[in-house]
Phi, psi and omega in degrees: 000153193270141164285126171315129174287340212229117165270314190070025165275337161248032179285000177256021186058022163218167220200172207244149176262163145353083187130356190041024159307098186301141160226147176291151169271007156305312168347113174306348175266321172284347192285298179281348162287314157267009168295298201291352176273331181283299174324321183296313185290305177305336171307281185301342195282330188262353166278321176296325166302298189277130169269001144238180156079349176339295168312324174263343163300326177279348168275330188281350188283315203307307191302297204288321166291352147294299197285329168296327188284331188279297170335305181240046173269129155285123195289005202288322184261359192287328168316339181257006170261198185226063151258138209279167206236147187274155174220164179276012167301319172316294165333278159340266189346304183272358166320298172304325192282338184274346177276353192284305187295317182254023151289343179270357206256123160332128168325153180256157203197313130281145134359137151258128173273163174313153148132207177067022149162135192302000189280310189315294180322308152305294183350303208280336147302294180315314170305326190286317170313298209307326204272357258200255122036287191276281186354281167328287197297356170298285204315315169330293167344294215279337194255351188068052160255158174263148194197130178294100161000317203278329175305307171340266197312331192263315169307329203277353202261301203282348144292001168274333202252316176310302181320293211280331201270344166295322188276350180286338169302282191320303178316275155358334177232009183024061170268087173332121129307116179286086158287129185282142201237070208281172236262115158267000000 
């Protein structure tokens, strides 16, 4: 028999964390696990787009389900579970791939607005969630909630990597970069 897709345990507007602690889905941990859930998703959307880079998109997609399972551990409880952990070999990775991308890349000399081709533009949507994302998870920080340090530092690095694979897409597709040229 199939497992029910539908529990109805949150038709009252809460929801169980890892560990099975109730919270409203208002709740800032839930907030920010499904920001990294949305990213995750646009993420495939942008994989799906491109003809390189499948691969490390598909690792960094492995990463943010790493970073959703800790977001949505209760932290009281997660030392006695088995959630995988992020390293900083992750971090390194995309650090190369973004010095990997912008050795083919012209100096940047202006602001980029988004856009010149719809593969780019999503990239750019996808940066904007991760950027998105990082946010939630500070504000966690700020509220004193726990949150593994290292999450941080990997949106902030992989909305960096997001930034660079757009303009390396453009390049790649010999799409004009849209310099923003602002209003004196």
């Amino acid at each position: 028999m199939a497992i029910k897709i539908y529990t109805k345990t949150g038709d009252k507007g809460t929801t169980s964390l890892i560990g099975g602690t109730k919270v409203p889905k208002s709740h800032l941990r839930i907030e920010a696990y499904g920001t990294i859930d949305e990213l995750n998703s646009y993420i495939g959307l942008c994989k799906d787009l491109l003809n390189e880079g499948k691969n490390i998109l598909q690792e960094i997609q492995d990463r943010l389900f790493t970073i959703g399972s800790s977001l949505a551990c209760d932290p009281q409880k997660e030392p006695k579970m088995k959630i995988p952990d992020l390293k900083e070999d992750d971090i390194t990775l995309l650090e190369k791939e973004i010095d990997r991308m912008n050795e083919s890349l012209p100096p940047m000399k202006n602001f980029i607005l988004p856009g010149g081709h719809s593969t780019v533009s999503h990239l750019h949507i996808a940066r904007c969630i991760c950027r998105r994302a990082e946010r939630c998870c500070v504000r966690l920080e700020s509220e004193k909630e726990e949150i593994e340090p290292i999450i941080v530092k990997y949106l902030n690095r992989l909305s960096d990597h997001l930034f660079v694979l757009a303009r390396y897409t453009s390049h790649q597709l010999k799409a004009e970069e849209i310099p923003w040229k602002p209003r004196i």
